[in-house]
N, C-alpha and C positions, 0 to 999 in steps of 0.2 A: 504493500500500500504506500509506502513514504517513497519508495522508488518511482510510483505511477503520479505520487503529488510533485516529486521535484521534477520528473520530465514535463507535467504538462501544466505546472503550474500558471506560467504563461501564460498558456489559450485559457485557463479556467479563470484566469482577473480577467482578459478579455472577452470571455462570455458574461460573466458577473458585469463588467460596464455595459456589454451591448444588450442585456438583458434593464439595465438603467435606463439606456438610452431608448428603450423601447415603454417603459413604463412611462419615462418623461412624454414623448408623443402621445400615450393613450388620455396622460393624464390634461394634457394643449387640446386635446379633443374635444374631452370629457366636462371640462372649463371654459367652454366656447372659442379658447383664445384661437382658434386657426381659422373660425368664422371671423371676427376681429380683425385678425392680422389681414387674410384673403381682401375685407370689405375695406381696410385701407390702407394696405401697401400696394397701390396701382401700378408700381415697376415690376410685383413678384419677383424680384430680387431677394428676399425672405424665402422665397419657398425653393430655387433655384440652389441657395446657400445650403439650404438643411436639405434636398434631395441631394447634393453631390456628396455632403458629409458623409450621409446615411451607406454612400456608396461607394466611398472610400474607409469607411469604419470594416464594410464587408470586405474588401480589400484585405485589408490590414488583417482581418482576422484569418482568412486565406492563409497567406502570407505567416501568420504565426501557426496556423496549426501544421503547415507544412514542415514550418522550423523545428516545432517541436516533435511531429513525426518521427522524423529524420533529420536531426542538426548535425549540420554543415562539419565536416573533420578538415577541412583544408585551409587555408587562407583565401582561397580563389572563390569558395564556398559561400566565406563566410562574405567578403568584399559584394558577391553581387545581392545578398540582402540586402546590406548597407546601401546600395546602388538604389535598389527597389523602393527602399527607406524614404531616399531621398526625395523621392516624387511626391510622396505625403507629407513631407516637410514643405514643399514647392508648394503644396495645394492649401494646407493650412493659413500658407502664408494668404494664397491666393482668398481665401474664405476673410480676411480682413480688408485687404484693397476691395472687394467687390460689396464690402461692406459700405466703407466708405465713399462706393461709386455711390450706393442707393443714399448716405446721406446727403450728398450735392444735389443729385437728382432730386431730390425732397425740399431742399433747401431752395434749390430754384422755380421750384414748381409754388413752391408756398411765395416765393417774392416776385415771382413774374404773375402770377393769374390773381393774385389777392387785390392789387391795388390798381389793377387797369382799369375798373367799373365802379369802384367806389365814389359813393356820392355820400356826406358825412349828413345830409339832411334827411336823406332816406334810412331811413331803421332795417329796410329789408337788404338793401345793398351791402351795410356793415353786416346783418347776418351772413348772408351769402361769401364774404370779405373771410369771414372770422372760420367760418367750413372750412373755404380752402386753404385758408392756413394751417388750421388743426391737419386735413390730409397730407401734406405736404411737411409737417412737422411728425405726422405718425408714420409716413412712409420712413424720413428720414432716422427714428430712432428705433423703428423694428428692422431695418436692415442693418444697422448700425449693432445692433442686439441680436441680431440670428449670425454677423459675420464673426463677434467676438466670440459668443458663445458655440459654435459651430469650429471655429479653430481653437481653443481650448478643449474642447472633445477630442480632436483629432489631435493635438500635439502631446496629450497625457496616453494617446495611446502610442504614438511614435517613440519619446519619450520610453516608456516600460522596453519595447520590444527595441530602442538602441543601448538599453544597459545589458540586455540578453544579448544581442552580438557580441556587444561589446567583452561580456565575460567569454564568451563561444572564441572571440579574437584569441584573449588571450590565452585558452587551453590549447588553441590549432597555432600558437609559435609566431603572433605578431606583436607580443609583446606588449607593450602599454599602446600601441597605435591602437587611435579609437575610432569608430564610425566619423568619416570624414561629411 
């Protein structure tokens, strides 16, 4: 039994998170927030963010159970994980820039269409004024909030599985080199 917990220990934190990450969805459900989010993030940059994560978390888990399967005895082994690795690093990163696209985009949306029609004697005009700023400020902080929270998913799973190379490096004879 302690032999089958230290080989697959890996893949088992990363079912335990992806079985989290699947709770957190049921529970955005369940809470209307994805009705919410849907009726005013008109980029769908929000849901864009959290289906690629969802799709590189499976990825990653791929990837670890493979490892743990059958980890890697060579250097050359272990090097094109760390290769593989890096792509999830790349996309993480990516899951913040495209965070940040949807806050501009929200940001312009809310200061281009708010104040072209306003008329300050009309009450219905500042109503209509004051909507599309709210959408245009709720775009920009639910994509702002599915890109951070979406690469912190992702970089705590990269994270786990680059200290498992990283020990795998050093029993296969590279020494302190670590996942570049």
């Amino acid at each position: 039994m302690k032999s089958f917990m230290k080989k697959w220990s890996l893949a088992l934190r990363w079912w335990l998170f992806f079985m989290l990450i699947n709770l957190g969805t049921v529970v955005l459900f369940l809470t209307g927030m994805v009705d919410k989010i849907n009726e005013v993030d008109f980029t769908k940059l929000s849901f864009i963010i959290y289906i690629l994560c969802y799709v590189f978390t499976i990825r990653n888990g791929i990837l670890i159970y493979k490892a743990c399967k059958e980890p890697p005895t060579t250097e050359g082994g272990v090097n094109e994980y760390c290769q593989k690795n890096e792509v999830g690093w790349f996309t993480s990163d990516m899951f913040l820039t495209l965070g940040m696209i949807g806050t501009v985009i929200g940001f312009i949306f809310m200061l281009s269409t708010s104040f072209a029609d306003i008329s300050t004697a009309n009450v219905m005009t500042l109503k209509a004024a004051l909507s599309k700023m709210s959408m245009g400020m709720s775009t920009a902080l639910f994509t702002t909030a599915a890109g951070l929270i979406c690469g912190l998913i992702l970089k705590i799973q990269l994270f786990d599985f680059q200290q498992y190379l990283d020990r795998l490096g050093t029993i296969c004879g590279r020494g302190s080199k670590k996942c570049d």
